[in-house]
Structure formats: structure tokens, C-alpha cells
GUKOL-484943 format. One record per residue (C-alpha): residue number from 1; residue in one letter; x, y, z. Coordinates in Angstrom, 3 decimals, m for minus. Each point is the difference from the previous one (the first is absolute). Layout:
GUKOL-484943
voza NUM fike A px X py Y pz Z .
...
This chain:
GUKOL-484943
voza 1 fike X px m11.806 py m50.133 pz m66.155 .
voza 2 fike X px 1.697 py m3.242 pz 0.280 .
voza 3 fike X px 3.683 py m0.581 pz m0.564 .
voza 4 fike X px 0.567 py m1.014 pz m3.513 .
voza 5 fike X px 2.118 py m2.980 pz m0.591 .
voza 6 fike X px 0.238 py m0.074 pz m3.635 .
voza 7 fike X px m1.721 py 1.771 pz m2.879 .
voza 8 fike X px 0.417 py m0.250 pz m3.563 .
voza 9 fike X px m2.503 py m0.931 pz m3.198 .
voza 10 fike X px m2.148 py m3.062 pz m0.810 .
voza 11 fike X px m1.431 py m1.638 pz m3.343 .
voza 12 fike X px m3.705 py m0.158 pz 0.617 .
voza 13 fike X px m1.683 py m2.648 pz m2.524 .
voza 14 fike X px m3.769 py m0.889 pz m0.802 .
voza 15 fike X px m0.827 py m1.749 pz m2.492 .
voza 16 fike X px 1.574 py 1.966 pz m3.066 .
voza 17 fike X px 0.334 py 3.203 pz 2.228 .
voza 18 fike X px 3.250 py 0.729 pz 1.087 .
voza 19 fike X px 0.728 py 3.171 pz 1.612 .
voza 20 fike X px 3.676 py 0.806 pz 2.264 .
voza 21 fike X px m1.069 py 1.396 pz 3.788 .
voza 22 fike X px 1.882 py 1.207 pz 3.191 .
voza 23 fike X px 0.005 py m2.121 pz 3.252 .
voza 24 fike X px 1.432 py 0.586 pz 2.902 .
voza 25 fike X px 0.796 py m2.536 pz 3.052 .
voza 26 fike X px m0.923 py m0.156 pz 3.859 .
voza 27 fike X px m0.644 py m1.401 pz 3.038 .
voza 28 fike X px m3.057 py m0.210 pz 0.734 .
voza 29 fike X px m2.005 py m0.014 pz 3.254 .
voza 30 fike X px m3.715 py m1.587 pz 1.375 .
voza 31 fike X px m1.852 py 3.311 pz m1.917 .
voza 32 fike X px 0.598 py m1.884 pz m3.220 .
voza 33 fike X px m1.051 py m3.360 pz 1.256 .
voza 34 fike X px m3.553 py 0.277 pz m2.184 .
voza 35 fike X px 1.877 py 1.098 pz m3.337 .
voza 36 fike X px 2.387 py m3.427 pz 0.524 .
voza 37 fike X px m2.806 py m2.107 pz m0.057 .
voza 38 fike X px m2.037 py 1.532 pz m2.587 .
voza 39 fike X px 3.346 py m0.298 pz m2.377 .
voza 40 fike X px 0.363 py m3.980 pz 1.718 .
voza 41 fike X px m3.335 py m0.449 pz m1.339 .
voza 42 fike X px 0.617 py 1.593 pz m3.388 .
voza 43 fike X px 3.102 py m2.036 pz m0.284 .
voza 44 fike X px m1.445 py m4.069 pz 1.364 .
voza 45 fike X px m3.489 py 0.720 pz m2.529 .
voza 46 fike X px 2.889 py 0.206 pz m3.101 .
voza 47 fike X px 2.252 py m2.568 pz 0.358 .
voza 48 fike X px 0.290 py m2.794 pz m2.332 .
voza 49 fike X px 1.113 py m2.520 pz 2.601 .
voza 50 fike X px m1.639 py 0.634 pz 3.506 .
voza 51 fike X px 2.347 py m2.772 pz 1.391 .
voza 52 fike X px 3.093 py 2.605 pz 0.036 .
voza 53 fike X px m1.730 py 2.029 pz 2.393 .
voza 54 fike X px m1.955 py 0.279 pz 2.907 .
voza 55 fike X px m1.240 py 3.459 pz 1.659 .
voza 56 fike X px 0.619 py 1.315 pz 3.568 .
voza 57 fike X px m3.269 py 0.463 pz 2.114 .
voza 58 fike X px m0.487 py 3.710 pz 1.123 .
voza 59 fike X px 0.442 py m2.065 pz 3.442 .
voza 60 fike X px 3.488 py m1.429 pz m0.960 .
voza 61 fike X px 1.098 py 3.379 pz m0.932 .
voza 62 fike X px m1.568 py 2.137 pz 2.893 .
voza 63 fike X px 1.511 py m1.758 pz 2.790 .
voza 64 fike X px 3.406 py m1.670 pz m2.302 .
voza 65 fike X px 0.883 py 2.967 pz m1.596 .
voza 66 fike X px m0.888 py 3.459 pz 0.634 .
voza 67 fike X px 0.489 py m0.082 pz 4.133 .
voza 68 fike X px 3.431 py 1.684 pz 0.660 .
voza 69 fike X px 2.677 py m3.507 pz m0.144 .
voza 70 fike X px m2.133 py m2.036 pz m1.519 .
voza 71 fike X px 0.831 py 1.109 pz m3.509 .
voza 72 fike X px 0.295 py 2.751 pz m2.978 .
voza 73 fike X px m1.898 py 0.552 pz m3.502 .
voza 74 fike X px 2.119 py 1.430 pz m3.098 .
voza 75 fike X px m2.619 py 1.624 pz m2.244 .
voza 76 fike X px 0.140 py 1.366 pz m3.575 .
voza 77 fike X px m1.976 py 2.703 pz m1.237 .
voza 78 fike X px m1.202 py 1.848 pz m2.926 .
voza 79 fike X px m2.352 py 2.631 pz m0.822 .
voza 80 fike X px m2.939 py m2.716 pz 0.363 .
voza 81 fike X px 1.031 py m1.238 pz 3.106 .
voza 82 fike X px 1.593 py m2.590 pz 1.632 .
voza 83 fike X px 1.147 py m2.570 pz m2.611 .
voza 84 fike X px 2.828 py m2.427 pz 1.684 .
voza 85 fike X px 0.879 py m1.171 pz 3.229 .
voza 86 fike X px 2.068 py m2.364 pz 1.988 .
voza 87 fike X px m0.742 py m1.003 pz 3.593 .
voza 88 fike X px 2.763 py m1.480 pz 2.852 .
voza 89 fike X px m1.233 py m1.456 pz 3.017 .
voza 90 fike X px 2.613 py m0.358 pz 3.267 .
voza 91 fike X px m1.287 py m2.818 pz 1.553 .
voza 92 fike X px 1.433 py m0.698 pz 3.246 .
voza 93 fike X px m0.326 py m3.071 pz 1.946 .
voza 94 fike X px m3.139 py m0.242 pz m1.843 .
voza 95 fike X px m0.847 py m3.632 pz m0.497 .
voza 96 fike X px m0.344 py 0.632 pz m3.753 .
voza 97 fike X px 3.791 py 1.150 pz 0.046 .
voza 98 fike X px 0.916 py m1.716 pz m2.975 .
voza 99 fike X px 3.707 py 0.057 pz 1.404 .
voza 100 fike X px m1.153 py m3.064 pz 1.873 .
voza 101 fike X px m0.061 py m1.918 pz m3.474 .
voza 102 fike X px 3.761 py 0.390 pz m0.388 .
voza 103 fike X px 0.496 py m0.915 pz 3.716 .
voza 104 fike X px 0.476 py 3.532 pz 1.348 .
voza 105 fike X px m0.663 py 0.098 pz 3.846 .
voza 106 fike X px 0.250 py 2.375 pz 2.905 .
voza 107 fike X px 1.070 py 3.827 pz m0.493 .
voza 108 fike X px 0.829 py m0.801 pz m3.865 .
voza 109 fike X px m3.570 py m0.304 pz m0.127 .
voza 110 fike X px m0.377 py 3.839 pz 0.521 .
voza 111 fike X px 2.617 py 0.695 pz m2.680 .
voza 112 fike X px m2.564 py m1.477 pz m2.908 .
voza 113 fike X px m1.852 py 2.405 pz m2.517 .
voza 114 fike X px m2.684 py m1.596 pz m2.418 .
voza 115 fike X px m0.241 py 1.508 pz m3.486 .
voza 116 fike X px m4.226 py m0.037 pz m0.422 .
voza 117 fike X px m1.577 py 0.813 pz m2.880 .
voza 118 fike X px 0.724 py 1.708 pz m2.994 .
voza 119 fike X px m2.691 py 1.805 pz m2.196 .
voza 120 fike X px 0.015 py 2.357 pz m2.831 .
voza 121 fike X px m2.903 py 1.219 pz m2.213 .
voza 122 fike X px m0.518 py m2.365 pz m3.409 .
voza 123 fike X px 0.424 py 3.939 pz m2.064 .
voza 124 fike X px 4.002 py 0.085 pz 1.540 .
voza 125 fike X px 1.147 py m3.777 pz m0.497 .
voza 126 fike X px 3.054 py m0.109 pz m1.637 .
voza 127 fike X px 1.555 py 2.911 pz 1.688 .
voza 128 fike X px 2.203 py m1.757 pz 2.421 .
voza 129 fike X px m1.860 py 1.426 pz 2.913 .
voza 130 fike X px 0.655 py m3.170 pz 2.023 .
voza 131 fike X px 3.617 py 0.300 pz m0.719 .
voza 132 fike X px 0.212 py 3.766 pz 0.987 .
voza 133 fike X px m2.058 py m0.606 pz 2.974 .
voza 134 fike X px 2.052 py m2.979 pz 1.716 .
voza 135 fike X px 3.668 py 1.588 pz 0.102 .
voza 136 fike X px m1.602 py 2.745 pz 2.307 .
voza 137 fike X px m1.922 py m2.735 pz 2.199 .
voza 138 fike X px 3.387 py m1.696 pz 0.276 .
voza 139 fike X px 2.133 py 2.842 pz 0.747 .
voza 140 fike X px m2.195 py 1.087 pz 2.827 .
voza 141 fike X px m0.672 py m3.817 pz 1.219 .
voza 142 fike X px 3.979 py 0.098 pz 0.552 .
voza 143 fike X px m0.269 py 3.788 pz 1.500 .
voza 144 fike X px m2.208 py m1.069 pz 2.907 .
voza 145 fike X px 2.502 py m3.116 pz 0.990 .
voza 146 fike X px m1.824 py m2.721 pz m1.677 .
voza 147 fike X px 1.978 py m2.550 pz m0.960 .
voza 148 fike X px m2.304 py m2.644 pz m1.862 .
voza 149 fike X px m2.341 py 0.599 pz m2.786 .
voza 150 fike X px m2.503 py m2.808 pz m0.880 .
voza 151 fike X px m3.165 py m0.076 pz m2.779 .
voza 152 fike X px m2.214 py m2.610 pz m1.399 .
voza 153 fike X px m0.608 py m0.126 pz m3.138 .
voza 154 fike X px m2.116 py m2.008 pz m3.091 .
voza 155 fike X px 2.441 py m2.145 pz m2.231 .
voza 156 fike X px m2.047 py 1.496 pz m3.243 .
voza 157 fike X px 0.588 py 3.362 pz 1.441 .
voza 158 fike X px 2.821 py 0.907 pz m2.060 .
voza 159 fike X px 0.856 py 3.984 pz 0.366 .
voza 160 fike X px m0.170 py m0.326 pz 3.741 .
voza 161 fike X px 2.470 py m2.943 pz 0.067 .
voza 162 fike X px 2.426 py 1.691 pz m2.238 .
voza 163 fike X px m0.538 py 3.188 pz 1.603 .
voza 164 fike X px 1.065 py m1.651 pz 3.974 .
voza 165 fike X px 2.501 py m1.934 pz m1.592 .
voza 166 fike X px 1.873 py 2.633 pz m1.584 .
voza 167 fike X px m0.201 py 1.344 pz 3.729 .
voza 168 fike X px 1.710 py m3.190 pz 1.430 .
voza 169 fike X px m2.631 py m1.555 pz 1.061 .
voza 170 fike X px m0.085 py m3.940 pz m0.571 .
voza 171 fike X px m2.855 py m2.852 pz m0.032 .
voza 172 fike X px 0.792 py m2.153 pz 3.028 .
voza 173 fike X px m3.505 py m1.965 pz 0.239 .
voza 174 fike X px m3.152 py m0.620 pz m2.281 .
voza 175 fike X px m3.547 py m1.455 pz 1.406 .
voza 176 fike X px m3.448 py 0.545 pz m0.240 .
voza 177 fike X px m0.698 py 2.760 pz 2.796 .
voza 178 fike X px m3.739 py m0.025 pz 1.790 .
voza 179 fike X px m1.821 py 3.167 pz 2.229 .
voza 180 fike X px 0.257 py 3.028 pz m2.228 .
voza 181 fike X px 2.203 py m1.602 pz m3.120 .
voza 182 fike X px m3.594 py m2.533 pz m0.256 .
voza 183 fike X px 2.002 py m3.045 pz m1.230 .
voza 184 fike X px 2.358 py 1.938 pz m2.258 .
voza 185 fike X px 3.447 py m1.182 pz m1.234 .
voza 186 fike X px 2.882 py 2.318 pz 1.389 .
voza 187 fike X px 3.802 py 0.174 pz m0.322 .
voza 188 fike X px 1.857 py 1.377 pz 3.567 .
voza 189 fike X px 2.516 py 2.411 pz m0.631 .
voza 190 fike X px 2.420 py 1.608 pz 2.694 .
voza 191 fike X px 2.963 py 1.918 pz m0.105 .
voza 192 fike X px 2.617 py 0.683 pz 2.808 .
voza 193 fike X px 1.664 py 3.196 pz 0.223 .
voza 194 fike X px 2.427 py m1.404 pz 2.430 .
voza 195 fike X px 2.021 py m3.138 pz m1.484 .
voza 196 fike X px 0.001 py 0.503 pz m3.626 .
voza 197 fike X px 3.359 py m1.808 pz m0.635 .
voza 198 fike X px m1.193 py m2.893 pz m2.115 .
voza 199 fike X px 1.658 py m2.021 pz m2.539 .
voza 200 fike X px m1.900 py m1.890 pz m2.439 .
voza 201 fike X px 1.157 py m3.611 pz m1.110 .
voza 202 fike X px m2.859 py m1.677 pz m1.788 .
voza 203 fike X px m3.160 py 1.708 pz m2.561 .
voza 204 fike X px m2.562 py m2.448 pz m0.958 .
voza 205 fike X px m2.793 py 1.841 pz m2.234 .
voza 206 fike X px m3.891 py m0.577 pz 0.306 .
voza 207 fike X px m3.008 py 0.727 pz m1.481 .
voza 208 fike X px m2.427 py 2.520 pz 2.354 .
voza 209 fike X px m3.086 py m2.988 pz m1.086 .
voza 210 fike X px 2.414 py m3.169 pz 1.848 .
voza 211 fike X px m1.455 py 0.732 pz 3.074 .
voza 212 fike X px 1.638 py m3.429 pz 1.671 .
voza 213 fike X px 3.573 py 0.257 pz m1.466 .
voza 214 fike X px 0.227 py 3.150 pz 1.565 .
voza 215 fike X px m1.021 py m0.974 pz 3.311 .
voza 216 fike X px 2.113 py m2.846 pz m0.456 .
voza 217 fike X px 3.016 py 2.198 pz m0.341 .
voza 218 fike X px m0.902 py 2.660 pz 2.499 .
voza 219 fike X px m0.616 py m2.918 pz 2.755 .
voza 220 fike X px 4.045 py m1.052 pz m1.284 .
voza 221 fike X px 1.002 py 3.183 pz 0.781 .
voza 222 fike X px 0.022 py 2.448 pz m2.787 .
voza 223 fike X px m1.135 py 2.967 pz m0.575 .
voza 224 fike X px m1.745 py 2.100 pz m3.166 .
voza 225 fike X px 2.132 py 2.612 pz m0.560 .
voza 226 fike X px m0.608 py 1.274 pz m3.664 .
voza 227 fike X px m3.297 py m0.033 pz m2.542 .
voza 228 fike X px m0.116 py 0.390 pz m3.553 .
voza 229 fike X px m3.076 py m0.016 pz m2.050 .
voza 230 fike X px m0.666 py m2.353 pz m3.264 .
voza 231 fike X px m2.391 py m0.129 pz m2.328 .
voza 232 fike X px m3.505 py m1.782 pz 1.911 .
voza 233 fike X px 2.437 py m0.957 pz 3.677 .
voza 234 fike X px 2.672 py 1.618 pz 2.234 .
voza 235 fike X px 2.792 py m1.342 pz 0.214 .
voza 236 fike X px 1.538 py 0.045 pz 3.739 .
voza 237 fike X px 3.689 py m0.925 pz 0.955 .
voza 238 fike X px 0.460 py m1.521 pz 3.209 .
voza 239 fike X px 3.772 py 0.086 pz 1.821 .
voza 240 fike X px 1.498 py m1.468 pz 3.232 .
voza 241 fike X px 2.479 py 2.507 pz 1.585 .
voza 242 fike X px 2.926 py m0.969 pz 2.381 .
């Protein structure tokens, strides 16, 4: 049996059912690869807005994130199966490195982790699992010597922006990404373990929907730090450090 990394109780909802079940968390290896897509496709067939997310190929994740240093899988399972999990891809000097977009070069380049995707069963929304899941991803990001954590991510996604931020992470571009995105809108978020020291001295707040004023200010310099949501819009405050 695999190690556990965290266990505890769930809320599962359908419709009016609601009914409280165990979970428990792991790694998890290539043997599972069939049940993550099965619960991918569960997941991209219910979503209201198809824009926030686009699925890995069973190619992307058989040679990106199974093979040993390529990457890891958190999982989160019940009594039905799997019903969460979060993928991290190591990319190397891979030209898809998305360090190269904040003008990382050389060695840094092998110091980069990518937070992938993020998927948990419609029945188990509202359970935080994203939240419990990325702590552990982090920790062990920093374990193995990594030193940069980056993500992209859709500006109407709003629990997987708050859930990065609260992590640290920050929006430090926003463009229409081709290949696998297909055209879709994404914020650029990165966080460096190493200089941290940062003092803010200027917030300027945006709606998520002003797609130019926030390039504007992110080609000036600043950075989104902090999202709050409003009633229809998020509202996201940008800062310029020292």
C-alpha cells in the first residue's frame, strides 16, 4: 500500500444527496494513468466554462509526468475511487520551460517545477481539495531543491487563482497561448523560493474582464499579487515591489 499523505473526511454532494465519506491522499504512479483520464473526462464534459481548462493528452502525461524526474501525481481517494488529483511536471531545459517567460536561463532552468492540472470530481467541489492538495505539492517541490514554481492559469478561473496565490505565487504575464491551450487566455504565475525579500510601494486594482489594463501594467512592471471575488468580476490588485 502506498504511503498516505493525508486522510481525513469529505462532503460528497449530488443533487439534494449529501452524504460525509473518508478519503485518503497519495502519490500515485503510471498503474493509475487510465483512472486519471477517465476522472479528466468526467470533469472537462461538466464544466460550465470550457475556457478555464484544457486536458492533458495520455501522451503529455506518459512521457511529462509519470517517467522517474519528469514529474509526480497527488491523488485523492474514496471508497469509489479516485476522485482528485494534481499533476507537476519538472521540465528541464525543455523548450516549453515556462521559466524562459520570466527570463530564466542556463542551470536555473533545471530548478523550475510547473504546477499542471488540477481536477476533482463535480460530487466533491466545495471541499477545498485543491487547497489541501497544493501545500503538499509545494512542500515536496522545495524538498527536491527546486527553487521556482510556475502555472498558467484562466483569468475566470477563480479557485485556482486564489488557491496559488495564497501559496505566493503571483501573475507576471497574460496572453492568448496557442499548441495545447488552442487560443486560450492565460495569466503566468511564478514564485521564487530563493529571493523573497520584496517590498511593495504601489497597488492599483483591476477587474479579471480588462484584459488590456492589465497587460498594460504587467508590461510597467507590476505584478498580481492578491484576488478577491465580487459579485459578476474578480477583482485583482496589482503591486510594484522594490
Amino acid at each position: 500500500m502506498k504511503e498516505v499523505i493525508e486522510c481525513g473526511t469529505l462532503i460528497k454532494r449530488n443533487g439534494g444527496y449529501k452524504d460525509t465519506v473518508a478519503y485518503k491522499m497519495i502519490f500515485l504512479d503510471e498503474t493509475y494513468l487510465e483512472e486519471i483520464l477517465d476522472l479528466q473526462e468526467k470533469v472537462f464534459k461538466t464544466l460550465d466554462n470550457p475556457e478555464t481548462f484544457v486536458p492533458d493528452t495520455k501522451e503529455f502525461m506518459e512521457k511529462s509526468i509519470f517517467p522517474p524526474d519528469q514529474g509526480m501525481v497527488i491523488g485523492v481517494f474514496t471508497n469509489e475511487g479516485l476522485i482528485a488529483y494534481r499533476t507537476i511536471n519538472f521540465p528541464g531545459k525543455d523548450e516549453k520551460n515556462l521559466g524562459r517567460e520570466i527570463n530564466l536561463i542556463g542551470n536555473d532552468l533545471d530548478k523550475v517545477a510547473h504546477l499542471e492540472s488540477t481536477v476533482v470530481h463535480p460530487f466533491y467541489r466545495g471541499n477545498r481539495l485543491q487547497a489541501k492538495m497544493l501545500p503538499h505539492s509545494i512542500k515536496l517541490i522545495r524538498e527536491l531543491g527546486y527553487e521556482f514554481v510556475l502555472t498558467t492559469i484562466s483569468p475566470y478561473n477563480y479557485p485556482s487563482l486564489k488557491n496559488v496565490m495564497d501559496q505566493g505565487l503571483t501573475i507576471k504575464n497574460l496572453k492568448i497561448r496557442n499548441n495545447e491551450y488552442k487560443g486560450k487566455l492565460r495569466y503566468l504565475l511564478s514564485i521564487d523560493f530563493i529571493n523573497t525579500d520584496k517590498e511593495i510601494t504601489d497597488i492599483i486594482i483591476v477587474k479579471n474582464t480588462d484584459i488590456l489594463k492589465q497587460q498594460q501594467l504587467l508590461d510597467e512592471g507590476y505584478e498580481g499579487y492578491k484576488i478577491e471575488k465580487r459579485e459578476g468580476y474578480l477583482d485583482v490588485m496589482y503591486c510594484k515591489y522594490k
